[in-house]
C-alpha positions as CSV (number, residue, x, y, z in Angstrom):
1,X,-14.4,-23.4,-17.3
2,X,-10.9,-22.7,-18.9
3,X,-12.5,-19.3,-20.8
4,X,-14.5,-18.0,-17.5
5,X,-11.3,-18.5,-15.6
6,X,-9.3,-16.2,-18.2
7,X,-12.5,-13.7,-17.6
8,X,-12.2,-13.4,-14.2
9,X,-9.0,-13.1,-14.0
10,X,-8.2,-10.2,-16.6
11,X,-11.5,-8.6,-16.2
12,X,-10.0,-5.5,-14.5
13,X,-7.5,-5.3,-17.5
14,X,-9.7,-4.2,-20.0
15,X,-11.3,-0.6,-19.5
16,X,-9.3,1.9,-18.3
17,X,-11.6,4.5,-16.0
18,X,-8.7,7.5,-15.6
19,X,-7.4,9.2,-19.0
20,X,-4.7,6.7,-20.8
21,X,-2.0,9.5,-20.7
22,X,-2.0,9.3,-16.8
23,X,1.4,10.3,-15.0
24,X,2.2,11.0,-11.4
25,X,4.2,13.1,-10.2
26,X,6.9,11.2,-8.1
27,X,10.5,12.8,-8.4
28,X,11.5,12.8,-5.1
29,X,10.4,9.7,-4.0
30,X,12.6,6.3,-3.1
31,X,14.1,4.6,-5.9
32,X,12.0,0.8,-5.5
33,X,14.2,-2.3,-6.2
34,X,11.7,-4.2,-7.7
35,X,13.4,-7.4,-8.3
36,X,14.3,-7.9,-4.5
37,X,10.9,-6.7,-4.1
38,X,9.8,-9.9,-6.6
39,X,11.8,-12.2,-4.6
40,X,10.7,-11.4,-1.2
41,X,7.2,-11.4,-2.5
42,X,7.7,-14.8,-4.0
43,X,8.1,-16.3,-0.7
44,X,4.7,-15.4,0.7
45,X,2.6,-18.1,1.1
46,X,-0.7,-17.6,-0.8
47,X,-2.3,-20.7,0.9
48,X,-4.0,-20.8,5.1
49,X,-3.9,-23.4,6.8
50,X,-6.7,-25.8,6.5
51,X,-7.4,-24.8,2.8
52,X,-6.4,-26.2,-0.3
53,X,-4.3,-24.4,-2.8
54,X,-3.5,-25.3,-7.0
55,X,-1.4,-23.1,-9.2
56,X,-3.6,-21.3,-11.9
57,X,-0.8,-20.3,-14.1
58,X,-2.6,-17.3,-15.5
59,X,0.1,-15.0,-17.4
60,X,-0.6,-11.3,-19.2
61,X,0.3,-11.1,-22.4
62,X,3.5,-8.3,-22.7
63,X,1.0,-5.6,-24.4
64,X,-1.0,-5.5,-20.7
65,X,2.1,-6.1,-18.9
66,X,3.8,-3.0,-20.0
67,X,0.6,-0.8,-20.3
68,X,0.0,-2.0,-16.4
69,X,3.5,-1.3,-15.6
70,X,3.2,-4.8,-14.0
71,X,6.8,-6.4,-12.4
72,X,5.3,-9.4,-11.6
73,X,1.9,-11.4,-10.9
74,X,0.9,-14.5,-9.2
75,X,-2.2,-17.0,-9.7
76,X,-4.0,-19.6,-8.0
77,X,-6.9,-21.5,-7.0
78,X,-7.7,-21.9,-3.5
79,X,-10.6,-23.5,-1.7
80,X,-11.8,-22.4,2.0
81,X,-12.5,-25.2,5.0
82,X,-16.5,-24.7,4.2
83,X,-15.7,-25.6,0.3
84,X,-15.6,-21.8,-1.5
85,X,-13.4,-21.8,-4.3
86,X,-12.0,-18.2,-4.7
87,X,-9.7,-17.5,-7.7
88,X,-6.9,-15.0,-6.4
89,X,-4.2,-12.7,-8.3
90,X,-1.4,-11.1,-6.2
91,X,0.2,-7.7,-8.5
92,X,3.0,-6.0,-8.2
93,X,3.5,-3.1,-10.4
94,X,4.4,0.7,-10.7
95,X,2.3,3.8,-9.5
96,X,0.5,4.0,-13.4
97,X,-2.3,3.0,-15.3
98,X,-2.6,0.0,-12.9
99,X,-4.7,2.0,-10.2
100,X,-7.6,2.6,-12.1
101,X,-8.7,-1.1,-13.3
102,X,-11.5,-1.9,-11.2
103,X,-13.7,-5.3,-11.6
104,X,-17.4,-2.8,-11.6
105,X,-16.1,-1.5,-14.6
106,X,-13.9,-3.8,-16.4
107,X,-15.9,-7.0,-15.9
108,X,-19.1,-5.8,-17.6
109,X,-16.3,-4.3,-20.6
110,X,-15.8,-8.7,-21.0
111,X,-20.1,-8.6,-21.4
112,X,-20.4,-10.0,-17.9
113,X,-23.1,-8.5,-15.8
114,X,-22.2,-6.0,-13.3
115,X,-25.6,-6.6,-10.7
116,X,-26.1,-3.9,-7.9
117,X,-24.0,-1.4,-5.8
118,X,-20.1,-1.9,-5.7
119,X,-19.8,-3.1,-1.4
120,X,-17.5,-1.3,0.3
121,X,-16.5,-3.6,3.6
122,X,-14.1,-3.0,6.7
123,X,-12.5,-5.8,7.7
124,X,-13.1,-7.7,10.9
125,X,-9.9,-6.9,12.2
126,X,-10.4,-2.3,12.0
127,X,-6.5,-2.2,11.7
128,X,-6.6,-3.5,8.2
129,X,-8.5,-1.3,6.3
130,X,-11.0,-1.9,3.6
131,X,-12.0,-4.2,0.5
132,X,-14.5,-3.4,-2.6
133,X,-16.6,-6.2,-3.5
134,X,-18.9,-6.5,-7.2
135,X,-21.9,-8.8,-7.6
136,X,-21.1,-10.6,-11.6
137,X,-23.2,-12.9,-13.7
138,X,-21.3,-14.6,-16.2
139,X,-23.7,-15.4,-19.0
140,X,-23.5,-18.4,-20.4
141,X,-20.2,-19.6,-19.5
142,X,-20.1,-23.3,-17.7
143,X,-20.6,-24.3,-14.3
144,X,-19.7,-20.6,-12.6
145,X,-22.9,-18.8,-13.6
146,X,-22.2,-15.8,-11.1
147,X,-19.7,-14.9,-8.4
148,X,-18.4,-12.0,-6.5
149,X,-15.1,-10.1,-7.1
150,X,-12.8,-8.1,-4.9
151,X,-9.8,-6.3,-4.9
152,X,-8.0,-4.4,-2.8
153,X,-4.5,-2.3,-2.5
154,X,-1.7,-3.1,0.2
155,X,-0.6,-0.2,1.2
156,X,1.6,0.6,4.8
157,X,-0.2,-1.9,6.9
158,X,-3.4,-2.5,5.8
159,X,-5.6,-2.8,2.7
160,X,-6.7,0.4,1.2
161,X,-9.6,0.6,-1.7
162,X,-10.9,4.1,-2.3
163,X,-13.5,5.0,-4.6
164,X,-12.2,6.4,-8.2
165,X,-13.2,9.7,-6.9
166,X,-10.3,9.3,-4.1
167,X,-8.0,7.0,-5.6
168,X,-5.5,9.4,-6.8
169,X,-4.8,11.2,-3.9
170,X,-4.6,8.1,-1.5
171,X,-2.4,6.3,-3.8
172,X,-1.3,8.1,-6.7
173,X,2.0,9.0,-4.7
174,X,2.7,5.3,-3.3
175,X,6.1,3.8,-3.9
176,X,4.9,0.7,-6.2
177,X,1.3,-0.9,-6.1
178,X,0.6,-4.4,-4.7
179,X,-2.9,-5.3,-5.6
180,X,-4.8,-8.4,-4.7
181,X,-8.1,-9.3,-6.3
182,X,-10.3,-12.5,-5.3
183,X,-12.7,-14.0,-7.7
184,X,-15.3,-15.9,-5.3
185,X,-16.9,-18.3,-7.4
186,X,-21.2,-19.6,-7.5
187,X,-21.8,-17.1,-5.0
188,X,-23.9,-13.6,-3.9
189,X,-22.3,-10.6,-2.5
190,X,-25.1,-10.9,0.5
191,X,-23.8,-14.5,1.4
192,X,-22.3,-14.8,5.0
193,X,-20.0,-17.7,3.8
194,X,-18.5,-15.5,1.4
195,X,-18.1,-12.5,3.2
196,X,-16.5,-14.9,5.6
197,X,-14.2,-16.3,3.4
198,X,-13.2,-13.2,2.3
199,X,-12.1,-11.7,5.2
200,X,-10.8,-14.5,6.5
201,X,-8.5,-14.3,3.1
202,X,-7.6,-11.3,3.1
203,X,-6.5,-11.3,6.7
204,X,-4.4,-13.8,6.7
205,X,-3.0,-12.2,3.2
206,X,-2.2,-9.2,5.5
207,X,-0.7,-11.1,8.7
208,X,2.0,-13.0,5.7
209,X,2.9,-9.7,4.3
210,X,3.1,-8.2,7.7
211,X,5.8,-11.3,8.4
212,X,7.7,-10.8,5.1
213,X,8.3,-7.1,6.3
214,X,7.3,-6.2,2.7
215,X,8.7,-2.7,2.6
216,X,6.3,0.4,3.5
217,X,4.0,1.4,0.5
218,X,2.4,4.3,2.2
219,X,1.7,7.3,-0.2
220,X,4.5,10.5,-0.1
C-alpha cells in the first residue's frame, strides 16, 4: 500500500511533456512573496465537513523540488460521506517545468496503465472551471488495483486544466502555479460516486481558497 501510495502521488513527477530548457517570459510581472503565500496557504483547510481527513506526509526529494520549482506541497488522505478514499496533493510552485506534469503521461512513465481517453469535466458549479480526469491500473500493487486521477490548476477564480496543446498560453504567464491533484482510489472514471466526489472536492477546495483571498493567479 506504502509503494502504490508513493506512485500516485509522484506520478506526474516523472516525464516531462514540454522541452526541459523551458523558460517564460515574465519580466514585467509582480514580484510573488512566496513565503506569505506558504503561510496563508497553510491555513486552508484541506478537510469538508462530514469527511474524514489523515496526514499522508508525502515529501519530494530536493532534485524534483528544485527541477519543479516547487515552494511548498501538502498531502493527505481524505475519505468522502459515501466511503471514497481519494489521495490529494495541494502545489505551490513557480511558472516552470511544473506545468507540463500531467498524470496521462507521467503515470504510465511509473509502468502503471494509462486506460482510455483523458475526461475533460466542467464542474457543477460553471463559475469554476474545469478538471482532467485519467483512468489507471496499477498492476500488481496491493489492495488499490485501479483508480482515477485528476488534477487541476487554480487560477483567478476557478480551476483551469487546458490540454498541453493550450497550456502555455493559458498559464505560461501566471504569477506562481497552485496545482491540486486527487488520486481516487478502487474506482472507474465512468462511476457517478466518483465523479461525485470529485466535484464535490474540488468545490469546496475552491470556496476555501476563495475565503483565504489567496491572491489573483490570473495569467499577464
Amino acid at each position: 500500500m506504502k509503494i502504490l501510495n508513493v506512485i500516485a502521488l509522484i506520478g506526474f513527477a516523472v516525464l516531462t511533456i514540454g522541452p526541459a530548457g523551458f523558460k517564460y517570459a515574465l519580466s514585467n510581472r509582480t514580484p510573488v512573496d512566496y513565503g506569505t503565500l506558504s503561510a496563508e496557504l497553510e491555513k486552508v483547510s484541506l478537510v469538508p465537513d462530514g469527511w474524514e481527513g489523515a496526514d499522508h506526509g508525502y515529501e519530494f526529494d530536493e532534485d524534483w523540488k528544485q527541477r519543479l520549482e516547487l515552494v511548498d506541497n501538502w498531502s493527505l488522505q481524505v475519505t468522502s460521506p459515501a466511503g471514497q478514499r481519494i489521495l490529494v496533493l495541494l502545489m505551490l510552485s513557480e511558472t516552470g517545468e511544473q506545468l507540463y506534469h500531467n498524470p496521462e503521461v507521467c503515470y504510465a512513465a511509473q509502468g502503471c496503465e494509462v486506460r482510455g481517453d483523458t475526461l475533460v469535466a466542467e464542474m457543477t458549479d460553471p463559475g469554476l472551471g474545469e478538471f482532467r480526469a485519467v483512468e489507471i491500473e496499477f498492476p500488481g500493487f496491493g489492495d488499490v488495483p485501479h483508480g482515477v486521477a485528476t488534477w487541476a490548476f487554480w487560477m483567478g477564480d476557478q480551476w483551469v486544466s487546458p490540454a498541453k496543446s493550450g497550456i502555455t498560453n493559458q498559464l505560461g504567464r501566471a504569477r506562481y502555479l497552485l496545482k491540486v491533484q486527487l488520486m481516487v482510489e478502487n474506482t472507474r472514471i465512468a462511476s457517478p460516486t466518483a465523479t461525485k466526489d470529485i466535484d464535490s472536492y474540488l468545490e469546496f477546495l475552491a470556496n476555501q481558497l476563495r475565503l483565504a483571498k489567496i491572491p489573483s493567479n490570473s495569467p499577464l
